[in-house]
N, C-alpha and C positions, 0 to 999 in steps of 0.2 A: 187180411192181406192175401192178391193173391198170388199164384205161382209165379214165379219171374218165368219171361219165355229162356229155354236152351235149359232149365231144372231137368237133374236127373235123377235127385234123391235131394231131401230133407233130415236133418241132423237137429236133436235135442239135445243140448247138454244140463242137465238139472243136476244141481249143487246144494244138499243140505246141510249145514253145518254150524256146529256149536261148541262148546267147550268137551264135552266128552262124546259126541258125533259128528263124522263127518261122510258121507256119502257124497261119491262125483260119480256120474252117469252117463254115459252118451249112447242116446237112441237112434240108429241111422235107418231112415225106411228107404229103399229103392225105388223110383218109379218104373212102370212099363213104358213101352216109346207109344203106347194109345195117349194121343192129346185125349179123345172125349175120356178117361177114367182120369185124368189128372186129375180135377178137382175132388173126386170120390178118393182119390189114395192118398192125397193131401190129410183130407179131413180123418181118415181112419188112422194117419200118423200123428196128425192131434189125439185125437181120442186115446188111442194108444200111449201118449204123451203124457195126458192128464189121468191118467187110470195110475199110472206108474209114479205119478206126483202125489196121488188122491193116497194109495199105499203107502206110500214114505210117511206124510202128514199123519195119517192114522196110525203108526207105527210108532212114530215121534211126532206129538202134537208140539211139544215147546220149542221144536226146529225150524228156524226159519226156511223155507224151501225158495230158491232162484231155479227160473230154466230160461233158456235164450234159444230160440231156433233160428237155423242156417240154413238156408238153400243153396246147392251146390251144383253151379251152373257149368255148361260149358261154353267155352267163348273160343272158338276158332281165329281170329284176328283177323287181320290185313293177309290175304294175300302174296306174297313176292312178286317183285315183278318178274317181267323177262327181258333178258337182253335183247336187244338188236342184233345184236353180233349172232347172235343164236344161244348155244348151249342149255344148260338147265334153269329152274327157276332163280338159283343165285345169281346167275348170269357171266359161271364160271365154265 
């Protein structure tokens, strides 16, 4: 998968758990605002991801391990308009 555009960091949440273990996790790596490293900081947030799954698994092999990653974007929206009449973007 890759970066959705406006990513500003990627989040892991990996969840092992079983009758007498339970581990919940959340890995948040920051990006820099360089587009060319995104894909490179991306992928070390994986890696980093599955090093930290790989250790769980070796720790507790009979544990099921889940992780789900998150991209956390930002989305500036629409806009406001401006009034005619003048005043600020509310149009107050």
């Amino acid at each position: 998968m890759s970066v959705p555009e406006g990513a500003y960091s990627v989040q892991y949440d990996v969840l092992a758990s079983a009758e007498d273990v339970e581990i919940s996790t959340k890995i948040e790596i920051s990006f820099s605002s360089s587009a060319s490293q995104l894909p490179h900081e991306d992928a070390a947030a994986q890696a980093a991801a599955e090093a930290y799954i790989a250790a769980i698994t070796a720790a507790y092999p009979s544990v099921p391990v889940q992780a789900h990653r998150v991209y956390k974007c930002l989305d500036r929206g629409d806009a406001w308009p401006v009034s005619a009449a003048g005043g600020d973007e509310t149009g107050v």
